[in-house]
Every structure is written in structure tokens, then in C-alpha cells.
N, CA, C and O of each residue as an XYZ file, in Angstrom:
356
protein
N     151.894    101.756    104.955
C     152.316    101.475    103.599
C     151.798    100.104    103.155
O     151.254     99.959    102.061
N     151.977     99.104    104.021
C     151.472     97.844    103.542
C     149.616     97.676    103.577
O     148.866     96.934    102.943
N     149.365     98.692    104.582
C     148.061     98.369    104.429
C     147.143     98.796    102.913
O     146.226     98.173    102.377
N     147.995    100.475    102.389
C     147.979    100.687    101.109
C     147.662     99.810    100.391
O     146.525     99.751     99.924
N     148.887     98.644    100.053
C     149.023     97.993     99.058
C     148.522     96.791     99.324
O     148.770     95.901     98.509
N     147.549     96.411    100.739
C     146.661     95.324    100.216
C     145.882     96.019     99.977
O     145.224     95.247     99.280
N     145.189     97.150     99.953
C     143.946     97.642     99.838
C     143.877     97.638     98.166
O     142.833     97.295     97.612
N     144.942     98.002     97.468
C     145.146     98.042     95.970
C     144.825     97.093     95.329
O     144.039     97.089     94.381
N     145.492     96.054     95.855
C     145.539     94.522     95.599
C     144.416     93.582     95.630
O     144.218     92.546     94.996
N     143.526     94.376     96.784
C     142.091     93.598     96.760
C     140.872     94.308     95.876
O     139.731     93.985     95.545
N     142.145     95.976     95.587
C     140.361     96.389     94.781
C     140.576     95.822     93.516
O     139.540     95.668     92.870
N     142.288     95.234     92.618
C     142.758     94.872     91.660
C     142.108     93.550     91.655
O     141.424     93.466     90.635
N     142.038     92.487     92.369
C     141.013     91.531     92.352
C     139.119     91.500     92.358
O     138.209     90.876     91.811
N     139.275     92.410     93.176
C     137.619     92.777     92.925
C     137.586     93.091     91.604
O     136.973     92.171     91.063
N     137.885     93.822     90.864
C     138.070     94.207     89.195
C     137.550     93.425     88.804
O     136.414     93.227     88.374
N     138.646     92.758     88.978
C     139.079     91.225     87.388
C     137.792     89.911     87.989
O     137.459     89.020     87.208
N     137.238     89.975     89.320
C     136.244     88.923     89.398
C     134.934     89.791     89.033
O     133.951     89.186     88.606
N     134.897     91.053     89.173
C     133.755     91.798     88.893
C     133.888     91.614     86.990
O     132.877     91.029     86.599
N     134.645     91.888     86.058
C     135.092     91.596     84.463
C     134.387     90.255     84.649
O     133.235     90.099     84.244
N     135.121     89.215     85.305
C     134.432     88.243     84.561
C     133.048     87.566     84.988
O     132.404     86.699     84.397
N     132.807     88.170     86.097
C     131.217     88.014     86.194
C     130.200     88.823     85.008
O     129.128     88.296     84.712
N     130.681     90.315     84.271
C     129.868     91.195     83.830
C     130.280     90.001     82.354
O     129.415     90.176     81.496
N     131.462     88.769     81.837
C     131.800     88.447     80.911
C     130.738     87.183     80.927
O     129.980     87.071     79.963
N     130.679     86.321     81.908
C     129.641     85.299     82.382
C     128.418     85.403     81.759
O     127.925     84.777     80.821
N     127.931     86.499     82.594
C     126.819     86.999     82.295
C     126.308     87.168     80.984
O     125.113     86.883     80.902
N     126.772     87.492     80.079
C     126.850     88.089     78.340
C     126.985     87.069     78.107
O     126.027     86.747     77.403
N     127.786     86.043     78.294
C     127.977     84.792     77.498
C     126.805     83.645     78.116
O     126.822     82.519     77.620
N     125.964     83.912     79.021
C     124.397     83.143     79.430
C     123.894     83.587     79.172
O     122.890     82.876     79.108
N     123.596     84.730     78.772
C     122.351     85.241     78.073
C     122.470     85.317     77.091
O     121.315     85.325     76.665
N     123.555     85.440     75.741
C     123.316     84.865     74.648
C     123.301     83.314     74.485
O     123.239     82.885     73.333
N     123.351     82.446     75.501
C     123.687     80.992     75.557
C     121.870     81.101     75.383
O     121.244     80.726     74.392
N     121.288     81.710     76.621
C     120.178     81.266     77.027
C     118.863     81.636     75.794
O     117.849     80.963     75.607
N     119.315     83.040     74.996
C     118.860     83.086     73.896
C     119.181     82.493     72.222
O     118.492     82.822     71.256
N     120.238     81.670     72.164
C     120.267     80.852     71.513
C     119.130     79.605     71.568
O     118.345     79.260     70.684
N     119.319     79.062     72.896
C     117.919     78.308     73.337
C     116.517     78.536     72.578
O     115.894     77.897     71.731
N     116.304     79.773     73.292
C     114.721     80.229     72.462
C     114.556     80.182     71.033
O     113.546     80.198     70.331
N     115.806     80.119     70.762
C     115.174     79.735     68.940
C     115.412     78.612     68.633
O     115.036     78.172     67.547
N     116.080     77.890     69.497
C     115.776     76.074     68.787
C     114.592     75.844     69.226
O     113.872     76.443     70.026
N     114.424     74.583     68.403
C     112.810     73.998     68.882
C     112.767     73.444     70.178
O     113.867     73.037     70.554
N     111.838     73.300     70.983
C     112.014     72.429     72.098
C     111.765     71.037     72.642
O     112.624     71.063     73.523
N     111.513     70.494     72.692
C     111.703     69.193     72.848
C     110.101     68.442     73.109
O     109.553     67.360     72.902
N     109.867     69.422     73.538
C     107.747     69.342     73.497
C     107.609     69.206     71.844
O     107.227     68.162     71.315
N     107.917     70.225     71.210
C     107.971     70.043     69.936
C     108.010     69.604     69.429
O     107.032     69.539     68.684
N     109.285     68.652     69.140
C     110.036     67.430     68.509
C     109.275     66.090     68.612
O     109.118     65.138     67.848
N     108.823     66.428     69.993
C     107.803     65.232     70.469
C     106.640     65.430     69.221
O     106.636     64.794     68.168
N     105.727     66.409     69.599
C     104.787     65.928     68.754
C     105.121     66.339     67.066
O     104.240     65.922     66.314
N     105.541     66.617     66.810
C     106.631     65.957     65.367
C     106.767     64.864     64.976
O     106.180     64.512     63.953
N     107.460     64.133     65.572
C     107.440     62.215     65.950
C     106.341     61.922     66.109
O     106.128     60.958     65.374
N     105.204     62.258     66.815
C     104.214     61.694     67.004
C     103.361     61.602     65.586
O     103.029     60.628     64.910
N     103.149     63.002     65.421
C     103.023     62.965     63.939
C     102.994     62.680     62.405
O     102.164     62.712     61.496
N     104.489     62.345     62.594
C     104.927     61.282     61.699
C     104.357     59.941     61.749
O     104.195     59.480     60.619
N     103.999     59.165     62.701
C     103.700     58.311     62.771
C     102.252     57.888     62.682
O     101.463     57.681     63.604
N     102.057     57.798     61.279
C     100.919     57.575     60.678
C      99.984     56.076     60.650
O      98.765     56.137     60.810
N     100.553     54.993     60.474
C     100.230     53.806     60.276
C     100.050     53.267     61.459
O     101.187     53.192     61.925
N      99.171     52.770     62.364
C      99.078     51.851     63.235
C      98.837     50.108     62.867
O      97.723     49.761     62.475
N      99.695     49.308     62.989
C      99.301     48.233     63.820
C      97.879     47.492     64.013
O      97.622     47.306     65.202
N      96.719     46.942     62.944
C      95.975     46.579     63.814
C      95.491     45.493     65.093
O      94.492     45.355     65.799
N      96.773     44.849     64.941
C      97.022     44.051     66.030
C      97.574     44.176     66.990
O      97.255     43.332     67.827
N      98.498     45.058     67.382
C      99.355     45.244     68.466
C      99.284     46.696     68.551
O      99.727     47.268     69.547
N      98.804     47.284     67.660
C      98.506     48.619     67.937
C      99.926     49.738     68.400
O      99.981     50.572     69.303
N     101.160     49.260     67.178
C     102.941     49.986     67.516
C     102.422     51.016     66.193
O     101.622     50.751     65.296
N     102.873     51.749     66.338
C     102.618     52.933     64.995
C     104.182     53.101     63.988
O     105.339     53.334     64.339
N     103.699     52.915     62.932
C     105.137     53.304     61.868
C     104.385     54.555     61.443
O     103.284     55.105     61.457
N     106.252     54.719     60.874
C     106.009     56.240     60.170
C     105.334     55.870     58.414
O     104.562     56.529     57.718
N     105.832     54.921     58.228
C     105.438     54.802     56.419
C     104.574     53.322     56.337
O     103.697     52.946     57.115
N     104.999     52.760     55.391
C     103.339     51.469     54.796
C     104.681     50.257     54.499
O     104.446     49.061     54.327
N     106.135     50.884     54.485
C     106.804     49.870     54.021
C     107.528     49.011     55.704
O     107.666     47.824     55.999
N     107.843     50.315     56.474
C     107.854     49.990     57.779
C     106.980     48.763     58.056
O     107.205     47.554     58.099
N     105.889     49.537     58.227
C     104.419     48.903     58.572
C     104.355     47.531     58.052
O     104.202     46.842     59.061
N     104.377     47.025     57.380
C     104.275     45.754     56.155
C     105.259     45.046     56.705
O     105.065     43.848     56.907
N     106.738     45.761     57.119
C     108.527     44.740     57.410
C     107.566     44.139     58.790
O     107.357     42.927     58.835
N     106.966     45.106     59.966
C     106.468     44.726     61.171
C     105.855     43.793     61.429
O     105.957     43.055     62.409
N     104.783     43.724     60.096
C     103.565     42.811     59.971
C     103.925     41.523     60.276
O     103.634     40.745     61.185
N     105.160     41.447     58.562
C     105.465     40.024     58.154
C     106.427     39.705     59.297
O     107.012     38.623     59.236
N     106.629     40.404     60.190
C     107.648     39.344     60.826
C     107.281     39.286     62.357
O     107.776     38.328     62.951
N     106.400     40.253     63.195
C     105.837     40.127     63.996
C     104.331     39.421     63.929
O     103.849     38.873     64.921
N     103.767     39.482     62.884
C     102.344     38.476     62.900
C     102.169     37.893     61.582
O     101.153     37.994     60.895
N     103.399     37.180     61.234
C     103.656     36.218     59.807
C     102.131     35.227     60.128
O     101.535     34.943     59.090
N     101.526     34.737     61.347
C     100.549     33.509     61.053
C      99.175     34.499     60.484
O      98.233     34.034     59.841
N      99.308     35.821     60.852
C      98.133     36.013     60.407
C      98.054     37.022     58.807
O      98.957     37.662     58.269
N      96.629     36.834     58.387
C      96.783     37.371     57.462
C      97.364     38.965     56.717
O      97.795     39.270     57.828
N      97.588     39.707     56.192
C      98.193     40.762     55.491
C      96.774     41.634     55.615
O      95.772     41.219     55.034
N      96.733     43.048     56.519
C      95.273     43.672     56.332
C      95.381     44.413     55.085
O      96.511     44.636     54.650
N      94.309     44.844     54.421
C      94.103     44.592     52.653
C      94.883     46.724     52.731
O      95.324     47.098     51.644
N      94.927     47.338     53.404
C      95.900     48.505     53.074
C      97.332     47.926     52.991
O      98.150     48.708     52.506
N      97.904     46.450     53.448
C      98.950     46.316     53.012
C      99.202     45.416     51.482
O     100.262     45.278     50.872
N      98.366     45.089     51.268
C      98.306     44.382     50.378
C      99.044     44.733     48.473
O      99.503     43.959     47.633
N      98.826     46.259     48.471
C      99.693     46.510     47.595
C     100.820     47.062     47.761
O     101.243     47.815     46.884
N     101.614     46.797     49.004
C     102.573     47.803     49.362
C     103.687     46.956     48.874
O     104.847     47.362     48.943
């Protein structure tokens, strides 16, 4: 009789860990396909890279815009002169 009722008892646990493994599972693979449609991070990279249009001709740091570029100038190479693309910025 008792051996019965562990045998019940362990297939009643096998169940409920077998449920939430088959529940696991469904919830990583829509995790893992959520993933595939964000961008990835290779991506993003050259995005940023991209953006960053203006180089530096002195130190050679890249901004994204001409107003960036110009704040960098005047305050990282104030002794030297303004190169003439900044000149109307």
C-alpha cells in the first residue's frame, strides 16, 4: 500500500517538474525570439560610428555635428587657430 502511494506521489511530481520545464521552455524561446528582432549591438555600433561625421584635425576625436566639433576645438586647442569649415559655425 505504501509503496502505491509513493509511486503516485513521484509520478505527481514528475508531472508538475515535467509542466514547468514544457512552461520554461515556451517562455525562452519566445524570450530568445524577441532577441532576433532587436537590433544587435554590432549594429548600434556601426550606427554610432556613423554618426560621427566630423573629425578633429588635430587630435583626430570624431563629433557627431560642427557645433560639437567647434565646443572641442575652442577648448581643447584654444592656442591654435579655428580650421576654416569651422569658421562659420
Amino acid at each position: 500500500m505504501q509503496e502505491d502511494l509513493l509511486l503516485v506521489t513521484s509520478e505527481l511530481g514528475f508531472m508538475a517538474r515535467g509542466q514547468q520545464k514544457i512552461q520554461s521552455q515556451a517562455k525562452n524561446a519566445a524570450k530568445k525570439a524577441a532577441q532576433k528582432n532587436t537590433t544587435s549591438l554590432a549594429d548600434q555600433k556601426k550606427a554610432a560610428a556613423k554618426a560621427l561625421t566630423h573629425a578633429c584635425p588635430v587630435c583626430k576625436a570624431q563629433m557627431p555635428d560642427p557645433k560639437t566639433f567647434k565646443q572641442h576645438f575652442e577648448n581643447k586647442h584654444s592656442k591654435l587657430p579655428l580650421p576654416p569649415e569651422l569658421q562659420d559655425v
